[in-house]
N, C-alpha and C positions, 0 to 999 in steps of 0.2 A: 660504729664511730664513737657511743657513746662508751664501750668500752674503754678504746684505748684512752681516752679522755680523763675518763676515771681514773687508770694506771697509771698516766703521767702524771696527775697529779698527786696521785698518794706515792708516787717515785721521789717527786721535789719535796714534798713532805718528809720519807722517811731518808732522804740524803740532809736535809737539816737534822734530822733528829741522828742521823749516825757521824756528820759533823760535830753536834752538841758531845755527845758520848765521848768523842774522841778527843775533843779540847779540855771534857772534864778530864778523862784521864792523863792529860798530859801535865797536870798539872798534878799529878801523884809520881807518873813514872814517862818519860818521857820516851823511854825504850817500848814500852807497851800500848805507848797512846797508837801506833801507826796498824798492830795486829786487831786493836778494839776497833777502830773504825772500818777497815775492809771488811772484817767481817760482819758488821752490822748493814756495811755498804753492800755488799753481794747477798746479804741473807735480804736484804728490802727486796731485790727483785723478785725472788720466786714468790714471798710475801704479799706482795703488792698484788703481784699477779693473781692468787688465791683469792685478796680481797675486794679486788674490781671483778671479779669473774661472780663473786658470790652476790656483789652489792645492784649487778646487773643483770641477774637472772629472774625469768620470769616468774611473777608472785604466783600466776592459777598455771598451778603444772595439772595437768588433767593425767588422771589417772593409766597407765597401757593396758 
């Protein structure tokens, strides 16, 4: 549980931060602002996922 918890939240996080990106570039080029944001928008998912998976794994890995 405490996963996905995690993930959602650094999901709403990095869709503000791929929003941000995208509003800044729109204001350079208004053709390019829509490919900056999806891809920051789909690249958060896999991202996200790496970092709540790493943020919630257990500190005493015991040795196999």
């Amino acid at each position: 549980m405490k996963l996905i918890v995690i993930y959602v939240a650094i999901i709403i996080a990095g869709a503000f931060v791929a929003w941000g990106l995208g509003s800044l570039t729109a204001s350079y080029s208004e053709t390019l602002s829509l490919p900056v944001f999806l891809g920051c928008f789909f690249l958060n998912f896999g991202l996200s996922w790496i970092l709540a998976v790493r943020l919630t794994e257990p500190k005493n890995k015991s040795a196999a």
